[in-house]
N, C-alpha and C positions, 0 to 999 in steps of 0.2 A: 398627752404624752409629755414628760416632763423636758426640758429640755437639757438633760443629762442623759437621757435615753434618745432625745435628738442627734448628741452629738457622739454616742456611739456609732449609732443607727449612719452618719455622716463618715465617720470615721470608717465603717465596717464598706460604705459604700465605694468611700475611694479608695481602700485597701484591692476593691475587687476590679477597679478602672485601672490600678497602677501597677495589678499584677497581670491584666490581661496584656497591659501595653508592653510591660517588659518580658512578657512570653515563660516568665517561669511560673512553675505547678506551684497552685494555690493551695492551701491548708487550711480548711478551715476547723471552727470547734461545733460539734455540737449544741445543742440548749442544753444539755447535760453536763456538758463543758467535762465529761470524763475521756473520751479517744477523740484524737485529730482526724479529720476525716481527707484522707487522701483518694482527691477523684481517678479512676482509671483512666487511659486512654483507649479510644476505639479506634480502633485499626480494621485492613480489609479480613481477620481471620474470628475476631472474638466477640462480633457484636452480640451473642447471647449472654457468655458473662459481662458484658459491660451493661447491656439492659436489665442484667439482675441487680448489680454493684450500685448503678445509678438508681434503681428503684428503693432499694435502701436507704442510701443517701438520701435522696429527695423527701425518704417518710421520713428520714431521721431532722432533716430539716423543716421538717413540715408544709412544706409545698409542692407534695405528692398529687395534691387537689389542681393543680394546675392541670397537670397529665390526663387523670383519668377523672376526675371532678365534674363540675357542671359549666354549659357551655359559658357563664358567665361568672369571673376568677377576678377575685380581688385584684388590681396592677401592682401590687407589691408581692403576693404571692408569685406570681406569673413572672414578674422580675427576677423573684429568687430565684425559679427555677429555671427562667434562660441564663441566668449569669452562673449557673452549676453546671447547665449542660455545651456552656462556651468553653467552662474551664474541663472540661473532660474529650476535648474532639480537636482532631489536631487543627494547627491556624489555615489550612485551606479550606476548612471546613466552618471557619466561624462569620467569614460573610454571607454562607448560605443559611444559615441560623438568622441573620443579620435579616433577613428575607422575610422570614415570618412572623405576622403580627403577635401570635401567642406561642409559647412554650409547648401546648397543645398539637398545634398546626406543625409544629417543628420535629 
């Protein structure tokens, strides 16, 4: 990895620390970098469209493999896909996330 893809890669990663801290909805771009991807929230009434919306998301991010993939997930994979599914569940719900070793388990 070159280190200009390091320091995106650093950049992309504190963007997603300093946006959970300050509790506002994150946006992020696709690898296609054509539509912003705005994750939904799950509430007590929509968890089937939000497990649809999220599944999307996550192929579209490509770390869908975390979820349904094999028991054994790259840790940057599996990273993406808990720091997508932190940013999609409201804050009483992100230390129980915080619980589980993989994305999978969660």
């Amino acid at each position: 990895m070159s280190s200009d893809e390091d320091e995106k890669k650093a950049a992309a990663q504190k963007a997603l620390v300093d946006a959970q801290a300050s509790g506002k909805p994150l946006m992020m771009m696709p690898r296609t970098n054509a539509v912003p991807i705005q994750y939904p929230m799950l509430n007590d009434t929509n968890y089937m469209v939000w497990a649809t919306k999220m599944k999307f998301i996550l192929r579209n991010l490509r770390v869908w493999k975390a979820i349904e993939g094999e028991d054994e997930v790259d840790e940057e994979v599996d990273g993406g896909a808990m720091a997508a599914l932190s940013q999609s569940v409201p804050d009483s719900m992100v230390k129980t996330l915080a619980d589980y070793a993989t994305a999978k388990e969660a």
